[in-house]
Residue, then its C-alpha position, 0 to 999 in steps of 0.5 A: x529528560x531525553x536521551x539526545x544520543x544519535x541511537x535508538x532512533x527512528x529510521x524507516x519503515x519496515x512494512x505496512x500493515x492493512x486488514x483484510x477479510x478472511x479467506x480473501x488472499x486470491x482477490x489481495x493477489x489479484x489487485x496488489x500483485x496484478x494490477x499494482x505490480x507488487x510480488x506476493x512474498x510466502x509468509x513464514x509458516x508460523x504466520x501464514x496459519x493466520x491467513x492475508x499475505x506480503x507483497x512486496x517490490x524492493x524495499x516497499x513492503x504491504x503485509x494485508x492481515x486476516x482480521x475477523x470483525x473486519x472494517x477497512x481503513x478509509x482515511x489512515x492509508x499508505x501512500x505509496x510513491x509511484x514512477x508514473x501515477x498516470x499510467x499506473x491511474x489508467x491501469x487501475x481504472x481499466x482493472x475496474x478500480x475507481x481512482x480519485x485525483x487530488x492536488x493536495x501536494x502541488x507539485x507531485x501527482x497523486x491518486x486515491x484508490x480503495x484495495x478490493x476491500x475498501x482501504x485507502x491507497x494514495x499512490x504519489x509521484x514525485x516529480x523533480x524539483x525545478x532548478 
């Protein structure tokens, strides 16, 4: 049987994990820091031996990990809420990022771009609910 105590539970999410190559934490920088907006955080020294780096921006939180026999994640993604997909769309397609507009959540704008590595980022806004 199940506990059905209120503890133990799921409550948010620490961070996000993506793989990238080896030696590529300069191009994560450029794109995650400079283009998406999020700063790149040190990563404690016992870990930052591995390679990849932290991004983060308030409580959203992208760690990229160095995995050798690397293959980016095409369809598992994070998806990443956004004040303005349209603008942030804008910058990342004059940055030289491709953006694929979807409408599979009527109501909130949203956006497919890969990571310089090919991983899937879904950027979303969520807009207001009509009264």
């Amino acid at each position: 049987m199940i506990d059905p105590a209120p503890t133990g539970r799921v409550v948010g999410i620490d961070h996000v994990q993506l793989a990238m190559p080896a030696g590529e934490e300069e191009v994560a920088r450029a794109f995650y820091e400079d283009v998406l907006g999020l700063t790149r955080r040190p990563k404690p020294p016992e870990l930052a031996v591995r390679g990849g780096c932290w991004f983060e921006q308030g409580p959203v939180k992208v760690h990229l990990g160095v995995e050798q026999d690397f293959r980016p994640a095409r369809k598992a993604h994070p998806a990443l809420v956004v004040d303005d997909v349209d603008r942030l769309g804008r910058r990342l397609e004059a940055a030289g990022h491709a953006v694929r507009r979807v409408e599979d959540v009527p109501g909130n704008p949203q956006v497919y771009v890969d990571d310089p590595f090919g991983n899937r980022i879904e950027l979303v806004q969520h807009m207001p609910a009509a009264v």
